[in-house]
N, C-alpha and C positions, 0 to 999 in steps of 0.2 A: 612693394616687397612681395615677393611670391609666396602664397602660401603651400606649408609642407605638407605632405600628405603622411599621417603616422603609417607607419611600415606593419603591426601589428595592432590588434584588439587585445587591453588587457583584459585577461580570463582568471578563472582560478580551477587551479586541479585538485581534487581532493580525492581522499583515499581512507576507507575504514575497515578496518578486518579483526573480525571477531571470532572465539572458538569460545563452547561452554563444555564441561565434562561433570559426569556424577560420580560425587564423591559418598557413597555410604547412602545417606536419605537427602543428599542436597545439590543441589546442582551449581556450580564455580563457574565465571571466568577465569578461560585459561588463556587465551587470546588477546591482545586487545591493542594494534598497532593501526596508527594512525599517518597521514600527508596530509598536509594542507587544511584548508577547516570544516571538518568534520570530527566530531569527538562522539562520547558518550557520559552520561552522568556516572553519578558513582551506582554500580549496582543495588537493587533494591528487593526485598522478601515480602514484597505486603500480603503475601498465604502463605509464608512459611520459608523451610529451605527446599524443599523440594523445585518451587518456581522460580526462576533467578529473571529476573524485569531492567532490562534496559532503554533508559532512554535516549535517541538519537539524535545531535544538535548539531545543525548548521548554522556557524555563528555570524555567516553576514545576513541571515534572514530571506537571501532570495536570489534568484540563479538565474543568468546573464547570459546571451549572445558567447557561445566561448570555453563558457563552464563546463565542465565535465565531473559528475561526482561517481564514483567506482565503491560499492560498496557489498563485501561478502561475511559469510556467516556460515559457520558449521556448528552445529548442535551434536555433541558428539553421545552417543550410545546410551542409553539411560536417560540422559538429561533433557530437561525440559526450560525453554528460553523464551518469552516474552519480550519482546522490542515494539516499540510505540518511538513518537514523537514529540515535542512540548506544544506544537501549533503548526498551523498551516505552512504548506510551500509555497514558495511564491516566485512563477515562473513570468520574467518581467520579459516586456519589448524587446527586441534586440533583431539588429541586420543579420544576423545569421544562427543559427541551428544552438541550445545548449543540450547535455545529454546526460542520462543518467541509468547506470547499468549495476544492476542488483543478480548476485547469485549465491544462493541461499542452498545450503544442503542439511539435510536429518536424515542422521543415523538409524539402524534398527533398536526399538525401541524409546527412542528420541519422541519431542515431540516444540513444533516452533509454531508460535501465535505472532504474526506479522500486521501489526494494528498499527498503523499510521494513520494522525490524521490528514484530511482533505492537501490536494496539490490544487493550488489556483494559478490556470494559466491565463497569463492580463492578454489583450486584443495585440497583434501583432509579435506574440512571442513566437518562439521555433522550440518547442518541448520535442526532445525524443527521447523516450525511456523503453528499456530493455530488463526483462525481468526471467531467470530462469531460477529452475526451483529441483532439484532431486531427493527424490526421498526413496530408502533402501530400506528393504522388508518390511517392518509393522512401522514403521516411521510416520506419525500424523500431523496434520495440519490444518493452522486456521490461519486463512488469508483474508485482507479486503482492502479496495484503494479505492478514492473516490477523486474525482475530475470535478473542477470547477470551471468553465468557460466562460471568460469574461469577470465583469464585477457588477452586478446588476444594481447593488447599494450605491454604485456612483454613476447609476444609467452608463456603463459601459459593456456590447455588447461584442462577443465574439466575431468580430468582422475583418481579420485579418491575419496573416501569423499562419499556422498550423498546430496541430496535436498529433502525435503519433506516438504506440505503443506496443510491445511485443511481450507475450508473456505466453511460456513451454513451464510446463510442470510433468517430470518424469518419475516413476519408479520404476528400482532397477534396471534403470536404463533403457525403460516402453514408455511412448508417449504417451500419456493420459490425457493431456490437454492444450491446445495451441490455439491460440489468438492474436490477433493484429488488427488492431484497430488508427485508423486515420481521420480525424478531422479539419476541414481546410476553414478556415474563417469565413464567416460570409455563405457560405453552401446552405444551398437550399435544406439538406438533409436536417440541418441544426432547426428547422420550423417544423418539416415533412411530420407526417402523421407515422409513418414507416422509419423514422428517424430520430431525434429527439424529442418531440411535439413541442418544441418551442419552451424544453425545460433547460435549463443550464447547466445542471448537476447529474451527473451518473457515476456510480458506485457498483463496484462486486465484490462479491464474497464467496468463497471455493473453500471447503469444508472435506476433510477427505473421512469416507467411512460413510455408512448409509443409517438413514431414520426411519422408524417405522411409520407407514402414513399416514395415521394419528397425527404425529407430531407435523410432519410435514403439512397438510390440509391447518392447525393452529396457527404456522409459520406464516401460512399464503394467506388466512382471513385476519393475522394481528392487526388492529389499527393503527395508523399511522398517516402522517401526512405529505407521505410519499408515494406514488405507482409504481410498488416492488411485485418480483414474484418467486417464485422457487421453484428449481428442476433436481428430481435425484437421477443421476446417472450413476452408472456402476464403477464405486467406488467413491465417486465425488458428488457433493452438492454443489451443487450453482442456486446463487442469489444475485439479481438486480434490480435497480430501483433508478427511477428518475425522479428528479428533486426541484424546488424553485430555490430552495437555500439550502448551502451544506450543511449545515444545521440539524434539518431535517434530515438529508440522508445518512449524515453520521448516529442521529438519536436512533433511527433504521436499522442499522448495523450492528449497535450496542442491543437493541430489545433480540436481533434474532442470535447475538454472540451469548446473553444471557437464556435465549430459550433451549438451545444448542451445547451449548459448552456440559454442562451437566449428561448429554446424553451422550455425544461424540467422544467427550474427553474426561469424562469423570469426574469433577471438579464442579463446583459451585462458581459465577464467573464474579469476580471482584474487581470493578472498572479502577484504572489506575487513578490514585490522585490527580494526575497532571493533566485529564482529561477537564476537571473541573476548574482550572486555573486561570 
C-alpha cells in the first residue's frame, strides 16, 4: 500500500485585540476580541482602578511549526494597562518556521507595562517574532522579553532550529529604536565570548524617559546572578542580562522593574500574583 503524503501541516491561527480607555480615575477594557486560542483572564486591579492588569493565555501551552499568533493592544489616552502572562512560551521542534507578531500602541498620556514571562525555544524550533510598538506624545513604557535557548534542565542544547526577532519602537512616528536579532542553532556565536558566552538566557528591558545617574550606577552594581548592564540613551533605557536559568533573568527584571517603576512611572511596583504561581 502506498503511503499518502498529508497535503498540509496542522497549525493554529490565533488572534487577540485589545483596547483600554480611562474612565474618570480608572482605567476599562473596552476591547477585547479574540480567534482561535488566545484569550485573556478576567481583568484584574491589584493597585487600584487606575491600573487595569491583564493576563495573557494561550491554551495549548506551546506553538508549533505553522502557528501563527497576531496579537495588538491600544492603550487609549489616560489609561494605563498592564499585560503579563501565566508561564512560559514554549516554542516546540517543528519542520518549518511558527510566528508571532505583537503591535502594541499608547496614546498621549497613556501608559503600557508589557511583562511577559520567559519564551523557551526547544533545539530545532523555527521561532520568528515581530514586535512593533508606537507611542504618541507623553505616552510611557515598560518593556522586557527574555529568550530561552534550549532546555539545559534536560541537557538539551540549542543546536538546531533558529531564533529570530524584530523589534521598532516609535514616537510619533520617529524611530526611537530597531533591532533584529538572529540566532542559528549550533553557531559558534551561542559559546563566542562576543556572543552569548555559553549563557542560554538573555533578556531586555527598554524603559522610555531618563534616570538620574544615581539611580542608574544602583541599577548597574544591584546584585544579582546574572551579567546585566544598563545604557540611558535619549529618551530610552536599555537593560540586558545574560542568564544560566530564566529564573535568574526574570528575578533581574523584577529587582530593576521595582527600582525603576517608582521613578519613571510614579508608582510603587506591585509584582502580579500570577508571577508566583
Amino acid at each position: 500500500m502506498t503511503a499518502l503524503t498529508p497535503l498540509f501541516t496542522p497549525h493554529w491561527n490565533a488572534e487577540l485585540e485589545l483596547g483600554y480607555a480611562r474612565f474618570d480615575d480608572s482605567t476599562r477594557p473596552v476591547l477585547r476580541r479574540h480567534s482561535g486560542p488566545l484569550r485573556v483572564q478576567k481583568h484584574l486591579y491589584p493597585e487600584g482602578p487606575e491600573v487595569c492588569q491583564h493576563i495573557i493565555v494561550h491554551p495549548p501551552g506551546g506553538i508549533a511549526g505553522g502557528d501563527r499568533l497576531d496579537i495588538s493592544a491600544t492603550v487609549g489616552t489616560g489609561a494605563w494597562a498592564q499585560l503579563t502572562s501565566p508561564g512560559a512560551a514554549k516554542w516546540y521542534r517543528a519542520g518549518g518556521p511558527a510566528f508571532q507578531t505583537v503591535r502594541l500602541r499608547v496614546e498621549p498620556g497613556a501608559t503600557l507595562e508589557w511583562l511577559p514571562q520567559e519564551s523557551i525555544v526547544y533545539s530545532a524550533a523555527q521561532a520568528e517574532l515581530s514586535t512593533a510598538i508606537e507611542l504618541e506624545g507623553d505616552a510611557r513604557l515598560f518593556y522586557w522579553d527574555i529568550v530561552a535557548l534550549g532546555r539545559p534542565a534536560s541537557a538539551e542544547r540549542f543546536d538546531a532550529g533558529h531564533f529570530q526577532a524584530q523589534l521598532d519602537i516609535r514616537r510619533d512616528g520617529e524611530l526611537l529604536w530597531h533591532e533584529r536579532q538572529r540566532v542559528v542553532g549550533g553557531d559558534g556565536l551561542l559559546d563566542s565570548p562576543i556572543g552569548l558566552g555559553g549563557q542560554p538566557v538573555f533578556a531586555t528591558l527598554i524603559v522610555s524617559g531618563e534616570i538620574q545617574p544615581e539611580l542608574l550606577e544602583r541599577c548597574r552594581e544591584w546584585p544579582s546572578q546574572v551579567r546585566g548592564d544598563m545604557t540611558q540613551l535619549p529618551g530610552l533605557l536599555i537593560g540586558r542580562c545574560l542568564a544560566d536559568e530564566a529564573l535568574h533573568a526574570r528575578a533581574w527584571l523584577i529587582d530593576m522593574w521595582r527600582l525603576l517603576r517608582p521613578e519613571l512611572l510614579g508608582r510603587q511596583a506591585v509584582p502580579p500574583r500570577i508571577w508566583s504561581t
